[in-house]
N, C-alpha and C positions, 0 to 999 in steps of 0.2 A: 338380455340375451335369450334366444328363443331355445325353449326346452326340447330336448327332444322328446322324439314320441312315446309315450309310456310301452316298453313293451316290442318295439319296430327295428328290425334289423336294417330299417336304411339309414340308422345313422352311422351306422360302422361299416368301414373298407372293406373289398373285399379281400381275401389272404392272397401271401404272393410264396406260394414258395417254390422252390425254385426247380426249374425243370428238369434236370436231371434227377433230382429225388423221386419227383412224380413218376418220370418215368421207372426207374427202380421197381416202384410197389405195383406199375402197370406189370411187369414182366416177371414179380415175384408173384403174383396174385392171378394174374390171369396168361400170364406165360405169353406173352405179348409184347414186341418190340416193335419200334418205329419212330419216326419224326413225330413231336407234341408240338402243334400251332397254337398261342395262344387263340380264343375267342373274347372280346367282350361280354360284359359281365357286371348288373351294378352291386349286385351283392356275395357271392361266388367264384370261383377261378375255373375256368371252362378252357377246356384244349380239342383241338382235332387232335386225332392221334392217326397219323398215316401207317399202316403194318402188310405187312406181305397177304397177312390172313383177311385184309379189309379196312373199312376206314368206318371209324368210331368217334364216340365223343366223350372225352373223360370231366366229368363232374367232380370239382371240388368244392362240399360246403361251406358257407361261412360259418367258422368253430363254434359262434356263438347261436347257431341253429340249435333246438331243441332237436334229442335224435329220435323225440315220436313225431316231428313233422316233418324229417326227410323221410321215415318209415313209410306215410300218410303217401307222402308223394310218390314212392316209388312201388305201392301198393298198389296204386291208382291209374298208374302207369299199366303194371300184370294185370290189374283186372280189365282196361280197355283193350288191352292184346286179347286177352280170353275171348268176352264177351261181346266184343266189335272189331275183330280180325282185321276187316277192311277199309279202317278208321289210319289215316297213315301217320300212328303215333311214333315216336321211336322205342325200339324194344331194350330195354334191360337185360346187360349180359353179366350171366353169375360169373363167380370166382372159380378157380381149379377147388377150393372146398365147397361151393354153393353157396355160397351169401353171396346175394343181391344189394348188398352195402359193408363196406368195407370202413372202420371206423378207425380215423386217424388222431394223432395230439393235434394234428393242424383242420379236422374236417373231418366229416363222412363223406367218403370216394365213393362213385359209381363209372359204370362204363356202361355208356348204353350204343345203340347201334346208329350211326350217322342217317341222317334222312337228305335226300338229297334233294335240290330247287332250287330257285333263287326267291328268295324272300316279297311277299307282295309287294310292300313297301316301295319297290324300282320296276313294276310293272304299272300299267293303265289302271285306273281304278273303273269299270265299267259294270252296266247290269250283270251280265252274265259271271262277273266277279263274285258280285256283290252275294248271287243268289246261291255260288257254289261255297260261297264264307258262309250263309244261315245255313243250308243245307249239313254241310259238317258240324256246326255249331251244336246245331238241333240235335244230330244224332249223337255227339258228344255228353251232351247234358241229358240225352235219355237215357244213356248209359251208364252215367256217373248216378243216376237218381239212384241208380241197382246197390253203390257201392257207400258204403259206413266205415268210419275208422273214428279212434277217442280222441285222436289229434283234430279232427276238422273242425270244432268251431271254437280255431284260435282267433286272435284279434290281428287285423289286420290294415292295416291304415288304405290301403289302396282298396279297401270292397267300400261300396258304393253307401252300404248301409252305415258304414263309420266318418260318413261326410259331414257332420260336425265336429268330429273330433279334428280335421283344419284347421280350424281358427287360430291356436297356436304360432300356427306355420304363416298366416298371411302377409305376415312383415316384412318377409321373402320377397312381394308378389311386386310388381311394378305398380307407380304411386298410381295410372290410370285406368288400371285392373282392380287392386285392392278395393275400395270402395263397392266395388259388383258384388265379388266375390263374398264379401263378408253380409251384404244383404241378402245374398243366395243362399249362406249359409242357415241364416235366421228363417229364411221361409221354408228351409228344407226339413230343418227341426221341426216347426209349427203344421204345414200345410202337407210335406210329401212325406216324410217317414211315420207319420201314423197310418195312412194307406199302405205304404210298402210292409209293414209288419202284419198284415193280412193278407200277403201272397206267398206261395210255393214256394217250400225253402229244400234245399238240397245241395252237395257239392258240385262245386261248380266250377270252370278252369280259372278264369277270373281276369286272363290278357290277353284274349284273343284278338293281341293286334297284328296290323301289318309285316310288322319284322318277327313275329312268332308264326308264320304262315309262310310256307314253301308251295309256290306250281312250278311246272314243268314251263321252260320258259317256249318250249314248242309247241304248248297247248294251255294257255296262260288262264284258260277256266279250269284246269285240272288241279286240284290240291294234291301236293307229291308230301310235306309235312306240316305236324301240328307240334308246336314244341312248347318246353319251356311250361311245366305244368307247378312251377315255385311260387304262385298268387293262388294256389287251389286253396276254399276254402270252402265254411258250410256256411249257402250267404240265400238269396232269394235268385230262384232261378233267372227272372226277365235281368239279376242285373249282368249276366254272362252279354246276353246281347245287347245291353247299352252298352260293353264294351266295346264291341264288336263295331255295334254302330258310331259310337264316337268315332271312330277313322274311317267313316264312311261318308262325310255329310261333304255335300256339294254344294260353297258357298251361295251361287246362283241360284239354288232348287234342290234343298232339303231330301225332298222325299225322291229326286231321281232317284240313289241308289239306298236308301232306308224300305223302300216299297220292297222292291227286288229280297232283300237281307230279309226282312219282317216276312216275309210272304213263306218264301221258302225255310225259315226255321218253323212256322209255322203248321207245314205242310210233314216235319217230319217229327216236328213236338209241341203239338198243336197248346198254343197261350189260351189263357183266360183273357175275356175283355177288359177286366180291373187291370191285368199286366198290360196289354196294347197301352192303354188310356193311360199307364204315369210313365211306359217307356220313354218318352223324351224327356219330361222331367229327370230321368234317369240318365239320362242323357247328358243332360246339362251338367248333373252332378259328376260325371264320370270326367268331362271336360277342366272341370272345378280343380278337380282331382288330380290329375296330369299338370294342369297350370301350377296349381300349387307345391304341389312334391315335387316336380320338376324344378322349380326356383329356390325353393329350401335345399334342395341337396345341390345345385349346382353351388350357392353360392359356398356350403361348405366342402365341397371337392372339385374346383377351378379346374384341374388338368383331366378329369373327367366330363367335366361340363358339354361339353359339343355330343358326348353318348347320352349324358343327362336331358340334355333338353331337346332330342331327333325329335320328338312329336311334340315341339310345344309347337311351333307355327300354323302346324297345322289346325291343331287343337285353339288355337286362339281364333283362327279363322270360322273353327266349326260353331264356338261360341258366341260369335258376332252373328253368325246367321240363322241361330235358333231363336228367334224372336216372337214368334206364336204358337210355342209348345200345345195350345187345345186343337189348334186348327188340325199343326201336323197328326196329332194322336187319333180324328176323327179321319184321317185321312190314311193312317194305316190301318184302321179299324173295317172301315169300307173295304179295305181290298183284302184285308185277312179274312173275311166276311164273306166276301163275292167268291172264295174259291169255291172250283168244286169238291163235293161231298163226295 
């Protein structure tokens, strides 16, 4: 039987309690009444909350959260509203006493303020996409480099640099996957994380995928939100953008929209050459990652599975077509390169 992860909230549900109660401590706390919609959620109980006064999003942790790393996150959260206004994250709204977390027997409650879009995920994935995800990325993580807290450098199973710690989880994977994945593991050990332990470390969002990204669907290059900051951790900055790029990669031709993404975070948080040169490496790992945790947790929560595994197709796909990690890396290198000064 496979262990779970030493330490990993994804092995446990997330809470259910029941909506009327939630609602209660919405309306005793922040004097707030309305319709609560559940949201999806693989660790957490998350509601829209419709109200006369607006429409919000109520955050229930999972109990078994540490509460210096909901602290962390919702620190993280105040300092991007301060210090990058124009960054469209969602805003934290205090309590009728001011507290910005509200701590329950079932969870630490937040209320933050709705961000409205439709999620990239169900739009085109196209250049101009691509380039306004590094752009925000960039300015996100120049941001975050500002911000410290004692919670950030917890252990995380999903940050890229903990991509040995898998192997555990393999037995999860499909019998024609497994065999890759557990060689990938071994060279990531040997060959890429002694490189990666010599680059820029900072907090970092950590999922900056498609379904945590809201546009305007009138203006489908415009980022309208950035959500979902529960993966923030203190990890190496380039691995923010192998996330990124993992749901970027276009089976046919790799570097169509990775060029676009790499260029433009580049342009607003300019990488080091060491970073270009193992981002796909990082890449691969990030994929690994997904594949893996993805099959581990589906097979132990079946009626969540289909929320579990939205990005494995894609992600298997991505990994089938990264097949010359040096080429691609001298080829985003050349064009982070060629910008202008």
């Amino acid at each position: 039987m496979t262990q779970d992860p030493a330490g990993s909230l994804l092995s446990l549900p997330p809470p259910q309690v029941p909506t009327p109660a939630l609602a209660a401590l919405v309306a005793s706390h922040w004097g707030l009444s309305g319709t609560l919609h559940p949201l999806t959620s693989e660790r957490d109980q998350n509601h829209r909350l419709d109200s006369a006064q607006g429409v919000f999003t109520l955050k229930l942790a999972n109990p078994a959260e540490p509460a210096a790393l909901t602290d962390f996150q919702t620190r993280a959260l105040l300092h991007t509203a301060a210090e990058a206004p124009d960054l469209p994250t969602p805003r934290v709204v205090a309590t009728r006493d001011g507290r910005h977390i509200l701590p329950t027997p079932d969870g630490a409650l937040r209320l933050l303020t709705w961000v409205p879009g439709n999620p990239l995920a169900h739009l085109p994935r196209t250049p101009a996409l691509a380039a306004s995800i590094g752009r925000a990325l960039g300015e996100l993580d120049a941001t975050l480099a500002l911000f410290h807290h004692p919670a950030a450098d917890h252990h995380l199973l999903w940050d890229i640099r903990n991509t040995p710690d898998l192997a555990p989880l393999t037995g999860a994977l499909p019998d024609d996957l497994r065999p890759r994945v557990i060689t990938f593991l071994a060279r990531f050990r040997t060959h890429i994380a002694p490189g990666l332990a010599q680059l820029p470390r900072q907090v970092i969002h950590g999922d900056f995928n498609p379904h945590n990204l809201l546009a305007d669907p009138a203006e489908p290059t415009r980022l309208t939100g950035i959500l979902d900051f529960g993966d923030m951790t203190l990890s190496h900055r380039v691995c923010d953008l192998a996330v990124a790029a993992s749901y970027l990669i276009e089976p046919a031709n790799p570097p169509a929209l990775l060029i676009p993404l790499t260029t433009a975070y580049h342009r607003a948080n300019p990488l080091t050459a060491q970073e270009i040169r193992l981002l796909p490496d990082l890449v691969t790992a990030r994929l690994v990652t997904t594949l893996t945790i993805s099959a581990w947790r589906a097979g132990r929560y079946p009626d969540n599975a289909a929320y579990i595994l939205r990005n494995a197709p894609t992600s298997r796909a991505g990994l089938d077509a990264l097949t010359d990690p040096e080429t691609l890396a001298a080829t985003l290198l050349t064009a982070c390169e060629s910008l202008p000064t």
